[in-house]
C-alpha positions as CSV (number, residue, x, y, z in Angstrom):
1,X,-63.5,60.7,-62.0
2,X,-66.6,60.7,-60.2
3,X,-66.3,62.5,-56.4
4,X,-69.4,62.3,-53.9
5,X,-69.7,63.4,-50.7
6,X,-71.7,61.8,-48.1
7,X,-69.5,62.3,-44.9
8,X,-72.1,60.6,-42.4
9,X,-72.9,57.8,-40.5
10,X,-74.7,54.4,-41.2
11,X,-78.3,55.0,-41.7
12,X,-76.7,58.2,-44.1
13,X,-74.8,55.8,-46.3
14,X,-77.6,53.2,-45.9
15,X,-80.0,55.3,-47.5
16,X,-78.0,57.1,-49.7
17,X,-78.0,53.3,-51.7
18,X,-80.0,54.0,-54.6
19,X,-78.0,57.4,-55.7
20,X,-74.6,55.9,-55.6
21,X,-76.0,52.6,-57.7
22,X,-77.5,55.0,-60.2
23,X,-73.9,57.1,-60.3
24,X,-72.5,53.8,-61.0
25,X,-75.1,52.9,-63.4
26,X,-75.0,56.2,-65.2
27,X,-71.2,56.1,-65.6
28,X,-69.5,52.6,-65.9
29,X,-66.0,53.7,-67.1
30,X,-65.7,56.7,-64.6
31,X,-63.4,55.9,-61.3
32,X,-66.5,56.4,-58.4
33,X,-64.6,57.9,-55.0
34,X,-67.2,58.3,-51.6
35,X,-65.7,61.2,-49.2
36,X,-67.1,59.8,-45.9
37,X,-65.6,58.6,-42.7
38,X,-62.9,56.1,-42.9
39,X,-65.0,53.9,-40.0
40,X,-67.5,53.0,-42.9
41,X,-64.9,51.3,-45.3
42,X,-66.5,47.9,-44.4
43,X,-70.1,49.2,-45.3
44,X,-68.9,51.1,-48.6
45,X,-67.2,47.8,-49.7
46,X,-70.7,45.9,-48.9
47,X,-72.6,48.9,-50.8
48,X,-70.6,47.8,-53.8
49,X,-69.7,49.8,-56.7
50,X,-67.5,52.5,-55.3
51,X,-63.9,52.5,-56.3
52,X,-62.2,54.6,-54.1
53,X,-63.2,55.8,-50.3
54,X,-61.9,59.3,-49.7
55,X,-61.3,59.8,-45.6
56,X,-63.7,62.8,-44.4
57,X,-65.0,63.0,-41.3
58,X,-67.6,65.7,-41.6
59,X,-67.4,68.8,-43.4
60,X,-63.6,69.8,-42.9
61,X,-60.9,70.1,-45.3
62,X,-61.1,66.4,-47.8
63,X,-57.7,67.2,-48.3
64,X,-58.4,65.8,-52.0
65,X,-55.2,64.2,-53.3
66,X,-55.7,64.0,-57.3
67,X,-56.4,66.2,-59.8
68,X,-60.3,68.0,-60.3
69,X,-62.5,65.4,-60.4
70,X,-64.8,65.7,-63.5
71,X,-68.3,65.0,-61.9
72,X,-68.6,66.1,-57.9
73,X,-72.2,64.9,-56.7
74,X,-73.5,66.2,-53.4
75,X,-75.3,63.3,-51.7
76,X,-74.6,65.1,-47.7
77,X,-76.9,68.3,-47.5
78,X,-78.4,71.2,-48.9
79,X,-75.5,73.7,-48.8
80,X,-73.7,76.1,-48.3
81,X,-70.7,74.3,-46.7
82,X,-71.0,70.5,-48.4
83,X,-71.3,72.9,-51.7
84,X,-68.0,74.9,-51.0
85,X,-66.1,71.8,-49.5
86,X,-66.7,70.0,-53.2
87,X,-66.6,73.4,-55.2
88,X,-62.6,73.5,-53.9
89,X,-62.0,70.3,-55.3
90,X,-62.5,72.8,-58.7
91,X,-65.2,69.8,-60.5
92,X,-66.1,70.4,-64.0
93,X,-69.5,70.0,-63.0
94,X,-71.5,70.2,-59.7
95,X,-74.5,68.0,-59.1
96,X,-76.1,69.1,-55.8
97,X,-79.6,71.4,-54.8
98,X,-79.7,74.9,-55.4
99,X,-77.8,76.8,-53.0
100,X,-78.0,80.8,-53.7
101,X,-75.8,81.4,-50.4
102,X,-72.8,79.1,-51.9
103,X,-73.1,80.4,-55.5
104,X,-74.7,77.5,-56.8
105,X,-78.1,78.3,-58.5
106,X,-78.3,74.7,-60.5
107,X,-80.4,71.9,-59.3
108,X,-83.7,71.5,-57.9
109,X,-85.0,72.7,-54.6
110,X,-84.5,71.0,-51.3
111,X,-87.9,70.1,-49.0
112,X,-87.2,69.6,-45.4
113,X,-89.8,67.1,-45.0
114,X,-88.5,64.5,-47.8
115,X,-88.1,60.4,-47.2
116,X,-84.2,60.4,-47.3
117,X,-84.1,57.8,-49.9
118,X,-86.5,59.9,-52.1
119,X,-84.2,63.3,-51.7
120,X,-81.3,61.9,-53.2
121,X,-83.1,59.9,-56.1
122,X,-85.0,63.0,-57.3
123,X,-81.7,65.2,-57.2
124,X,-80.3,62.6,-59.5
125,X,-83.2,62.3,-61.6
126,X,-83.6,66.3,-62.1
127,X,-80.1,65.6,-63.9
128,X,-80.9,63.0,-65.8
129,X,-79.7,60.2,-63.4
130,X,-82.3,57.6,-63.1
131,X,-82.2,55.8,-59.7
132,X,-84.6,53.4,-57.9
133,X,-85.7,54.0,-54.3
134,X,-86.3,50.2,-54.0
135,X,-82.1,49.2,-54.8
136,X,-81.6,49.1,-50.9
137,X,-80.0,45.5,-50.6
138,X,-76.6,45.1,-49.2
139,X,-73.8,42.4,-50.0
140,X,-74.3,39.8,-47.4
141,X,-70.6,39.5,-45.5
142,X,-69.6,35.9,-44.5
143,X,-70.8,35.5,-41.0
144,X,-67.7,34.3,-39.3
145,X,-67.5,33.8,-36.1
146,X,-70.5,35.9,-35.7
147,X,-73.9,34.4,-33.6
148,X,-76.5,33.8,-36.5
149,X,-80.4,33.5,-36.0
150,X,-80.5,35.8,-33.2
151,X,-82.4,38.6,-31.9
152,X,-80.5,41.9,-31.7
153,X,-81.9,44.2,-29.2
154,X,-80.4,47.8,-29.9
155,X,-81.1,50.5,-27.1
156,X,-78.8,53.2,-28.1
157,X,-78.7,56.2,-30.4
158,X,-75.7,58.9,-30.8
159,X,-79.1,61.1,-30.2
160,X,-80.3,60.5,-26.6
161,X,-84.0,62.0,-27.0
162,X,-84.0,58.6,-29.9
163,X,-83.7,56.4,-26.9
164,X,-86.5,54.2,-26.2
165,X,-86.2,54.1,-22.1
166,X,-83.6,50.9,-21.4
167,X,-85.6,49.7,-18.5
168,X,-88.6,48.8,-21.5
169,X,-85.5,47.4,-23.9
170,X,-84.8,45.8,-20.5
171,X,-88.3,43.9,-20.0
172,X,-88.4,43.7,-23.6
173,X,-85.1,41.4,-24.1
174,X,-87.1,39.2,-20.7
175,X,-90.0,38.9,-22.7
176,X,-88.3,38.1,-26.4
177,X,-86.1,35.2,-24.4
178,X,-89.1,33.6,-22.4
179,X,-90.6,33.2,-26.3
180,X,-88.0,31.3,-26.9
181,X,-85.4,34.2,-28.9
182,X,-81.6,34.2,-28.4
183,X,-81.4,37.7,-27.5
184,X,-78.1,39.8,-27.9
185,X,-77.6,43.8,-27.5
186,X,-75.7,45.8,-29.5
187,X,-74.2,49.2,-29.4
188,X,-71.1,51.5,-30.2
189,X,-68.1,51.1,-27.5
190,X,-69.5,54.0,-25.7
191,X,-72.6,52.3,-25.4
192,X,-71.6,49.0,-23.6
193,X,-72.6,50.2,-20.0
194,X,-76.3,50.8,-21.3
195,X,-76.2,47.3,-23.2
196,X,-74.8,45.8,-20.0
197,X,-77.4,47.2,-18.0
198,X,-80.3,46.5,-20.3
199,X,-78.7,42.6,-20.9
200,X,-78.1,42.4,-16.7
201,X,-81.7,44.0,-16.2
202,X,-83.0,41.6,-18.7
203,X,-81.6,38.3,-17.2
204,X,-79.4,37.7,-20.4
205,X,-75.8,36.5,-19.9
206,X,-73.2,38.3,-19.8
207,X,-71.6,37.1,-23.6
208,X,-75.3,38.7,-24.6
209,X,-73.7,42.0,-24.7
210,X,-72.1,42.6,-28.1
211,X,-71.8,46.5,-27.5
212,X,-68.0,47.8,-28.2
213,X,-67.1,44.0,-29.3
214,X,-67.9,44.3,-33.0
215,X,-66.9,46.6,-35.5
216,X,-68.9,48.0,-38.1
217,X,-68.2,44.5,-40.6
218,X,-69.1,42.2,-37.8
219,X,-72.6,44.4,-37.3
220,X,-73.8,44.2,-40.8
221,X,-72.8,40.2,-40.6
222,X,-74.8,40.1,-37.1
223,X,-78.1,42.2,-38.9
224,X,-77.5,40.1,-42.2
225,X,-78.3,37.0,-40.4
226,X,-80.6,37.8,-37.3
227,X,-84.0,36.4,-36.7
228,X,-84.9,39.9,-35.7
229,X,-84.2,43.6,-35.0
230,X,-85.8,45.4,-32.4
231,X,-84.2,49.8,-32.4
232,X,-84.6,53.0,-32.3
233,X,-84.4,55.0,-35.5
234,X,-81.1,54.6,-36.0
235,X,-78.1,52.7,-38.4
236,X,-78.9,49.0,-37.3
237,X,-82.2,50.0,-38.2
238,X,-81.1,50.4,-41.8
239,X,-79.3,47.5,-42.0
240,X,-82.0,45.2,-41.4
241,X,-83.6,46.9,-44.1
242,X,-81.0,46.6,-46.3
243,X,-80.5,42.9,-45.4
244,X,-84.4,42.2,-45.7
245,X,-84.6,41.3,-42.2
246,X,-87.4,41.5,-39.6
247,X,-87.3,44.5,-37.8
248,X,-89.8,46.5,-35.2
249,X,-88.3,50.4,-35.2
250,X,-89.1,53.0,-32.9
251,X,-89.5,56.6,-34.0
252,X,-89.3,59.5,-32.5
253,X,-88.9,62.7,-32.6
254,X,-88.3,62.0,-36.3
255,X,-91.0,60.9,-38.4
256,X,-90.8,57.6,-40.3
257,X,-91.7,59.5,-43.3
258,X,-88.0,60.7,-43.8
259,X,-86.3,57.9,-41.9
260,X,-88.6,54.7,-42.2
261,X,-88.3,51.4,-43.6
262,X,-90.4,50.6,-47.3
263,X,-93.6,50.6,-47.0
264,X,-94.1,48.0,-49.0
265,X,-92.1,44.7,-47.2
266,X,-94.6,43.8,-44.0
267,X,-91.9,41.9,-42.3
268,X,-90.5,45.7,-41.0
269,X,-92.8,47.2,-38.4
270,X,-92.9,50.7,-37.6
271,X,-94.0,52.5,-34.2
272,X,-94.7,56.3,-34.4
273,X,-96.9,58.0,-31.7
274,X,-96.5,61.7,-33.5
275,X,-99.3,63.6,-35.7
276,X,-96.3,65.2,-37.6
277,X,-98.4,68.7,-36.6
278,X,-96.5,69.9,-33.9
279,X,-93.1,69.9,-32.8
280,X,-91.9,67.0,-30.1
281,X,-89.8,67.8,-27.0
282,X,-87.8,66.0,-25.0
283,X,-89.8,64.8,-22.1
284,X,-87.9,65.6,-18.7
285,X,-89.1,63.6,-15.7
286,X,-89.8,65.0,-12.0
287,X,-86.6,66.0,-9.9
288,X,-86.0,62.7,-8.1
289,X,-84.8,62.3,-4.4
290,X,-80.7,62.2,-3.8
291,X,-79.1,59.0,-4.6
292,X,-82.8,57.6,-6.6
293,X,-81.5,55.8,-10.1
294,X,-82.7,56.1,-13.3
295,X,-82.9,54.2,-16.0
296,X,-79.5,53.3,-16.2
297,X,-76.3,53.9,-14.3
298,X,-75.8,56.8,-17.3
299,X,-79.1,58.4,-16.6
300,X,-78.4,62.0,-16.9
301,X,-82.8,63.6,-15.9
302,X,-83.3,63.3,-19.8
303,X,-85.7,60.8,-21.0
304,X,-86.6,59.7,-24.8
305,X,-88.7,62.2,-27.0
306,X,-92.6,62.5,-26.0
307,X,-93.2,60.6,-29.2
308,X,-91.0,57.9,-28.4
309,X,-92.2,57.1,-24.7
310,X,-95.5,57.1,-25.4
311,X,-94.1,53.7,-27.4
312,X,-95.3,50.6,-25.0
313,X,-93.6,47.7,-24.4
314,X,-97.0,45.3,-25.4
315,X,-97.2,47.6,-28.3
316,X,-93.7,46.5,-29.0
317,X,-94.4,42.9,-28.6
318,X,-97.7,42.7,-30.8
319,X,-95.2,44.4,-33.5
320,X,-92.4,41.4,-33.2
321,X,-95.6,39.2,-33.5
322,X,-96.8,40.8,-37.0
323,X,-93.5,41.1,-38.1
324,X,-92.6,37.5,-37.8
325,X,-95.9,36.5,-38.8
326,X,-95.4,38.8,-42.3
327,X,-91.8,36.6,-43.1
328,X,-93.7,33.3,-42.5
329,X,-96.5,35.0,-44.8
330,X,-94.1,36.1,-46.8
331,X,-92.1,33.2,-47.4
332,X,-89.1,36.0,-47.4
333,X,-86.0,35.0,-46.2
334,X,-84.8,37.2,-43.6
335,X,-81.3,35.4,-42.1
Protein backbone atom coordinates (compact mmCIF):
# COMPACT_ATOMS: atom_id res chain seq x y z
CA UNK A 1 0.00 0.00 0.00
CA UNK A 2 1.05 3.18 -1.22
CA UNK A 3 -0.39 6.45 1.09
CA UNK A 4 0.19 10.18 -0.31
CA UNK A 5 -0.79 13.13 1.04
CA UNK A 6 -1.77 15.98 -0.93
CA UNK A 7 -4.77 17.51 1.12
CA UNK A 8 -5.21 20.71 -1.19
CA UNK A 9 -7.16 22.22 -3.72
CA UNK A 10 -7.33 22.05 -7.59
CA UNK A 11 -4.34 23.77 -8.91
CA UNK A 12 -2.43 21.52 -5.80
CA UNK A 13 -3.69 18.19 -7.21
CA UNK A 14 -3.34 19.61 -10.80
CA UNK A 15 0.16 20.00 -10.48
CA UNK A 16 1.01 17.41 -8.33
CA UNK A 17 0.21 15.15 -11.87
CA UNK A 18 3.45 14.00 -12.78
CA UNK A 19 4.46 12.58 -9.10
CA UNK A 20 1.42 10.58 -8.57
CA UNK A 21 1.88 8.99 -12.42
CA UNK A 22 5.42 8.24 -11.60
CA UNK A 23 4.20 6.56 -7.99
CA UNK A 24 1.97 4.61 -10.25
CA UNK A 25 4.57 3.96 -12.63
CA UNK A 26 7.17 2.96 -10.11
CA UNK A 27 4.80 0.55 -8.39
CA UNK A 28 2.11 -1.23 -10.57
CA UNK A 29 1.03 -3.99 -8.04
CA UNK A 30 0.89 -1.58 -4.91
CA UNK A 31 -2.86 -0.25 -3.93
CA UNK A 32 -2.12 3.86 -4.54
CA UNK A 33 -4.54 5.82 -1.78
CA UNK A 34 -4.48 10.11 -2.20
CA UNK A 35 -5.39 11.72 1.36
CA UNK A 36 -7.03 15.00 0.07
CA UNK A 37 -10.34 16.52 0.34
CA UNK A 38 -13.33 14.46 -0.50
CA UNK A 39 -14.69 17.56 -2.92
CA UNK A 40 -11.81 16.46 -5.48
CA UNK A 41 -13.08 12.81 -5.94
CA UNK A 42 -14.24 13.79 -9.48
CA UNK A 43 -10.70 15.25 -10.35
CA UNK A 44 -8.71 12.24 -8.68
CA UNK A 45 -10.88 9.83 -10.75
CA UNK A 46 -9.91 12.06 -13.98
CA UNK A 47 -6.09 12.16 -12.76
CA UNK A 48 -6.30 8.33 -13.16
CA UNK A 49 -4.31 5.88 -11.44
CA UNK A 50 -5.14 6.26 -7.87
CA UNK A 51 -6.97 3.47 -6.21
CA UNK A 52 -8.32 4.67 -3.18
CA UNK A 53 -9.10 8.51 -2.08
CA UNK A 54 -8.59 8.94 1.60
CA UNK A 55 -11.01 11.98 3.04
CA UNK A 56 -8.62 14.84 4.63
CA UNK A 57 -9.35 18.08 4.62
CA UNK A 58 -6.18 19.77 5.53
CA UNK A 59 -3.73 18.71 8.02
CA UNK A 60 -6.00 17.22 10.77
CA UNK A 61 -6.33 13.79 11.98
CA UNK A 62 -6.64 11.28 8.38
CA UNK A 63 -8.19 9.06 10.67
CA UNK A 64 -6.38 6.22 8.58
CA UNK A 65 -8.55 3.07 8.58
CA UNK A 66 -6.17 0.09 7.55
CA UNK A 67 -3.17 -1.20 8.60
CA UNK A 68 0.56 0.89 8.17
CA UNK A 69 0.80 1.60 4.72
CA UNK A 70 4.22 0.39 3.32
CA UNK A 71 5.26 3.49 1.26
CA UNK A 72 3.79 7.11 2.76
CA UNK A 73 4.92 9.85 0.08
CA UNK A 74 4.66 13.50 1.04
CA UNK A 75 3.37 15.38 -2.04
CA UNK A 76 1.65 18.53 0.49
CA UNK A 77 4.66 20.54 2.05
CA UNK A 78 7.84 20.73 3.52
CA UNK A 79 7.15 19.68 7.18
CA UNK A 80 6.84 19.43 10.15
CA UNK A 81 3.04 18.79 10.42
CA UNK A 82 2.32 16.91 6.81
CA UNK A 83 5.57 14.83 8.16
CA UNK A 84 3.99 13.90 11.56
CA UNK A 85 0.30 13.58 10.11
CA UNK A 86 1.90 10.61 7.75
CA UNK A 87 4.67 9.44 10.38
CA UNK A 88 1.31 8.32 12.66
CA UNK A 89 0.07 6.31 10.03
CA UNK A 90 3.59 4.22 11.30
CA UNK A 91 4.89 3.73 7.14
CA UNK A 92 7.64 1.50 6.65
CA UNK A 93 9.17 4.15 4.69
CA UNK A 94 8.82 7.93 4.37
CA UNK A 95 9.32 9.70 1.11
CA UNK A 96 9.14 13.49 1.78
CA UNK A 97 12.04 16.59 2.22
CA UNK A 98 14.14 16.76 4.98
CA UNK A 99 12.58 18.01 7.98
CA UNK A 100 15.07 18.20 11.17
CA UNK A 101 12.05 19.88 13.29
CA UNK A 102 9.79 16.58 12.57
CA UNK A 103 12.57 14.03 12.93
CA UNK A 104 12.96 13.35 9.45
CA UNK A 105 16.57 14.01 8.19
CA UNK A 106 16.01 11.78 4.75
CA UNK A 107 15.30 13.50 1.45
CA UNK A 108 16.48 16.40 -0.30
CA UNK A 109 16.09 20.00 0.57
CA UNK A 110 13.18 22.11 -0.07
CA UNK A 111 13.64 25.69 -2.21
CA UNK A 112 10.96 28.18 -1.67
CA UNK A 113 11.22 29.51 -5.02
CA UNK A 114 10.58 26.09 -6.98
CA UNK A 115 7.90 25.63 -10.18
CA UNK A 116 5.40 23.41 -8.23
CA UNK A 117 5.45 20.80 -10.77
CA UNK A 118 9.36 20.64 -10.58
CA UNK A 119 9.32 20.31 -6.55
CA UNK A 120 7.56 17.24 -6.47
CA UNK A 121 9.32 15.50 -9.52
CA UNK A 122 12.82 16.16 -8.10
CA UNK A 123 11.64 14.77 -4.54
CA UNK A 124 10.69 11.72 -6.42
CA UNK A 125 13.66 11.58 -8.47
CA UNK A 126 16.18 12.05 -5.32
CA UNK A 127 14.49 8.52 -4.51
CA UNK A 128 14.81 6.91 -7.36
CA UNK A 129 11.26 7.72 -8.77
CA UNK A 130 11.48 9.00 -12.23
CA UNK A 131 8.72 11.39 -13.19
CA UNK A 132 8.01 13.76 -16.15
CA UNK A 133 7.14 17.42 -15.57
CA UNK A 134 5.41 17.37 -19.09
CA UNK A 135 2.62 14.16 -17.90
CA UNK A 136 0.05 17.05 -17.19
CA UNK A 137 -3.04 15.84 -19.28
CA UNK A 138 -6.28 15.00 -17.69
CA UNK A 139 -9.01 12.39 -18.75
CA UNK A 140 -11.44 14.23 -20.75
CA UNK A 141 -15.09 13.69 -18.90
CA UNK A 142 -18.13 13.32 -21.23
CA UNK A 143 -19.41 16.81 -21.64
CA UNK A 144 -23.04 16.25 -20.83
CA UNK A 145 -25.24 18.71 -20.60
CA UNK A 146 -22.36 21.08 -20.24
CA UNK A 147 -22.09 24.35 -22.87
CA UNK A 148 -18.99 23.32 -25.22
CA UNK A 149 -16.88 25.81 -27.33
CA UNK A 150 -17.21 28.54 -25.00
CA UNK A 151 -15.29 31.20 -23.31
CA UNK A 152 -14.99 30.89 -19.60
CA UNK A 153 -14.28 34.05 -17.89
CA UNK A 154 -13.15 33.28 -14.23
CA UNK A 155 -12.87 36.41 -11.81
CA UNK A 156 -12.47 34.78 -8.49
CA UNK A 157 -9.79 33.39 -6.32
CA UNK A 158 -10.15 31.92 -2.54
CA UNK A 159 -7.17 34.62 -2.33
CA UNK A 160 -8.61 38.13 -2.84
CA UNK A 161 -5.23 40.07 -3.52
CA UNK A 162 -5.30 37.17 -6.85
CA UNK A 163 -8.28 38.99 -8.03
CA UNK A 164 -7.95 40.77 -11.21
CA UNK A 165 -10.51 43.95 -10.48
CA UNK A 166 -14.14 42.54 -11.82
CA UNK A 167 -15.07 45.74 -13.37
CA UNK A 168 -11.84 44.85 -16.16
CA UNK A 169 -13.25 40.96 -16.14
CA UNK A 170 -16.43 43.03 -16.64
CA UNK A 171 -15.33 45.08 -19.90
CA UNK A 172 -13.41 42.15 -20.64
CA UNK A 173 -16.41 39.50 -21.08
CA UNK A 174 -18.06 43.02 -23.37
CA UNK A 175 -15.20 42.91 -25.43
CA UNK A 176 -14.70 38.81 -25.84
CA UNK A 177 -18.75 38.72 -26.87
CA UNK A 178 -18.58 41.80 -29.41
CA UNK A 179 -15.63 39.35 -31.14
CA UNK A 180 -17.98 37.09 -31.61
CA UNK A 181 -17.11 34.52 -28.12
CA UNK A 182 -19.97 32.80 -26.15
CA UNK A 183 -18.89 34.06 -22.92
CA UNK A 184 -19.74 32.25 -19.52
CA UNK A 185 -18.36 32.97 -15.82
CA UNK A 186 -17.43 30.66 -13.43
CA UNK A 187 -16.85 30.48 -9.82
CA UNK A 188 -17.23 28.49 -6.44
CA UNK A 189 -20.92 29.02 -4.83
CA UNK A 190 -19.60 31.69 -2.79
CA UNK A 191 -18.58 33.41 -5.75
CA UNK A 192 -21.88 33.73 -7.73
CA UNK A 193 -22.64 37.39 -6.65
CA UNK A 194 -19.12 38.51 -8.25
CA UNK A 195 -19.86 36.39 -11.42
CA UNK A 196 -23.35 37.93 -11.48
CA UNK A 197 -22.03 41.26 -11.22
CA UNK A 198 -19.20 40.87 -13.68
CA UNK A 199 -21.89 38.78 -16.29
CA UNK A 200 -24.67 41.89 -15.49
CA UNK A 201 -21.79 44.57 -15.90
CA UNK A 202 -20.70 42.79 -18.92
CA UNK A 203 -24.12 42.67 -20.83
CA UNK A 204 -24.14 38.72 -20.66
CA UNK A 205 -27.38 36.97 -19.82
CA UNK A 206 -28.27 35.91 -16.99
CA UNK A 207 -27.78 31.70 -17.86
CA UNK A 208 -23.98 33.22 -18.54
CA UNK A 209 -23.36 32.83 -14.86
CA UNK A 210 -22.24 29.23 -14.16
CA UNK A 211 -20.78 30.27 -10.59
CA UNK A 212 -22.32 27.77 -7.68
CA UNK A 213 -24.15 25.73 -10.60
CA UNK A 214 -21.40 23.29 -11.36
CA UNK A 215 -19.52 21.06 -9.33
CA UNK A 216 -16.11 20.22 -9.60
CA UNK A 217 -16.91 17.24 -12.57
CA UNK A 218 -18.99 19.66 -14.57
CA UNK A 219 -15.90 22.36 -14.33
CA UNK A 220 -13.20 20.11 -15.67
CA UNK A 221 -15.99 19.05 -18.57
CA UNK A 222 -16.67 22.95 -19.13
CA UNK A 223 -12.42 23.68 -19.28
CA UNK A 224 -12.06 20.35 -21.27
CA UNK A 225 -14.08 21.66 -24.03
CA UNK A 226 -13.79 25.63 -23.98
CA UNK A 227 -12.67 27.77 -26.76
CA UNK A 228 -10.84 29.69 -24.13
CA UNK A 229 -9.83 30.52 -20.53
CA UNK A 230 -9.36 33.83 -19.32
CA UNK A 231 -8.25 33.67 -14.85
CA UNK A 232 -6.40 34.57 -12.29
CA UNK A 233 -3.76 32.19 -11.01
CA UNK A 234 -5.88 29.84 -9.77
CA UNK A 235 -7.41 25.92 -10.25
CA UNK A 236 -9.37 26.61 -13.64
CA UNK A 237 -6.17 27.89 -14.57
CA UNK A 238 -4.73 24.46 -14.27
CA UNK A 239 -7.21 22.76 -15.91
CA UNK A 240 -6.92 24.35 -19.13
CA UNK A 241 -3.57 23.36 -18.84
CA UNK A 242 -4.22 20.05 -18.18
CA UNK A 243 -6.89 19.86 -20.97
CA UNK A 244 -4.48 21.61 -23.57
CA UNK A 245 -6.78 24.47 -23.82
CA UNK A 246 -6.20 28.15 -24.70
CA UNK A 247 -5.79 30.05 -21.77
CA UNK A 248 -4.58 33.93 -20.88
CA UNK A 249 -3.64 33.76 -16.81
CA UNK A 250 -3.07 36.53 -14.69
CA UNK A 251 -0.38 36.49 -12.00
CA UNK A 252 0.11 38.09 -9.25
CA UNK A 253 1.48 38.38 -6.24
CA UNK A 254 2.84 34.87 -7.17
CA UNK A 255 5.23 34.53 -9.83
CA UNK A 256 4.49 32.26 -12.85
CA UNK A 257 7.69 30.61 -12.11
CA UNK A 258 6.11 28.37 -9.36
CA UNK A 259 2.52 28.56 -10.57
CA UNK A 260 2.60 28.95 -14.52
CA UNK A 261 1.53 27.05 -17.39
CA UNK A 262 4.57 25.13 -19.67
CA UNK A 263 6.59 27.22 -21.25
CA UNK A 264 6.71 25.38 -24.07
CA UNK A 265 2.77 25.11 -25.53
CA UNK A 266 2.13 28.96 -27.00
CA UNK A 267 -1.53 28.58 -27.05
CA UNK A 268 -1.29 29.48 -22.91
CA UNK A 269 -0.46 33.11 -22.32
CA UNK A 270 0.91 34.42 -19.26
CA UNK A 271 0.68 38.12 -17.83
CA UNK A 272 3.14 38.99 -14.88
CA UNK A 273 3.94 42.78 -14.16
CA UNK A 274 6.50 41.63 -11.13
CA UNK A 275 10.52 41.70 -11.28
CA UNK A 276 10.44 38.82 -8.67
CA UNK A 277 13.03 41.39 -6.65
CA UNK A 278 10.88 42.77 -4.19
CA UNK A 279 7.98 41.77 -2.37
CA UNK A 280 4.22 42.84 -3.73
CA UNK A 281 1.52 44.33 -1.51
CA UNK A 282 -1.78 44.51 -1.69
CA UNK A 283 -2.69 47.77 -3.23
CA UNK A 284 -5.47 49.67 -1.10
CA UNK A 285 -7.39 52.34 -2.89
CA UNK A 286 -8.24 56.09 -1.40
CA UNK A 287 -11.01 56.19 1.38
CA UNK A 288 -14.09 56.68 -0.81
CA UNK A 289 -17.10 58.98 0.04
CA UNK A 290 -20.20 57.18 2.09
CA UNK A 291 -22.44 55.11 0.03
CA UNK A 292 -19.58 55.25 -3.35
CA UNK A 293 -19.41 51.37 -4.77
CA UNK A 294 -16.65 49.49 -5.63
CA UNK A 295 -16.03 47.11 -7.72
CA UNK A 296 -18.64 44.93 -6.89
CA UNK A 297 -21.46 44.78 -4.47
CA UNK A 298 -18.64 42.52 -2.17
CA UNK A 299 -16.08 45.24 -2.35
CA UNK A 300 -14.55 45.29 0.98
CA UNK A 301 -11.43 48.70 0.29
CA UNK A 302 -9.06 45.76 -0.87
CA UNK A 303 -8.06 45.72 -4.45
CA UNK A 304 -5.90 42.98 -6.41
CA UNK A 305 -1.99 42.71 -5.70
CA UNK A 306 0.13 45.77 -7.24
CA UNK A 307 1.40 43.21 -9.69
CA UNK A 308 -1.87 42.15 -10.78
CA UNK A 309 -3.52 45.67 -11.41
CA UNK A 310 -0.99 46.89 -13.18
CA UNK A 311 -2.48 43.98 -15.72
CA UNK A 312 -4.55 46.07 -18.55
CA UNK A 313 -7.48 45.09 -20.08
CA UNK A 314 -5.85 45.77 -23.97
CA UNK A 315 -2.96 43.85 -22.62
CA UNK A 316 -5.44 41.16 -21.83
CA UNK A 317 -7.05 41.26 -25.23
CA UNK A 318 -3.65 41.26 -27.37
CA UNK A 319 -2.94 37.95 -25.11
CA UNK A 320 -6.50 36.18 -26.22
CA UNK A 321 -5.33 37.24 -29.74
CA UNK A 322 -1.79 35.33 -29.57
CA UNK A 323 -3.18 32.67 -27.82
CA UNK A 324 -5.77 31.79 -30.41
CA UNK A 325 -3.51 32.71 -33.02
CA UNK A 326 -0.73 29.93 -31.45
CA UNK A 327 -3.78 26.93 -31.65
CA UNK A 328 -4.51 27.87 -35.33
CA UNK A 329 -0.52 27.88 -35.63
CA UNK A 330 -0.45 25.07 -33.80
CA UNK A 331 -2.92 22.98 -35.30
CA UNK A 332 -3.53 21.79 -31.42
CA UNK A 333 -6.70 20.93 -30.52
CA UNK A 334 -7.91 22.76 -27.59
CA UNK A 335 -11.93 21.67 -27.12
Amino acid sequence: MILVLRALGVGDLATGVPALRALRAAYPDRELALAAPRWLAPLVDLVGGVDRLVPADGLGNLGWPGPPPGLAVNLHGCGPRSHRVLAATRPGRLLAFASPDAGHADGPDWRADEHEIDRWCRLLGWYGVPADRTDLALRRPAPGGIPTGVTVVHPGSKVPAKRWPARRFAALARELTGRGHRVVVTGSAGERELAGWVAYHGGLAPDAVLAGRTDLGDLAALVASARLVVSGDTGVAHLATGYGTASVVLFGPVPPARWGPPPDRPWHRVLWHGDGARPHRPHRPAARPPGARGDWPGYDGVTTDSTLSAVGLDEVLAAVDDAERAVRVSGAVTA
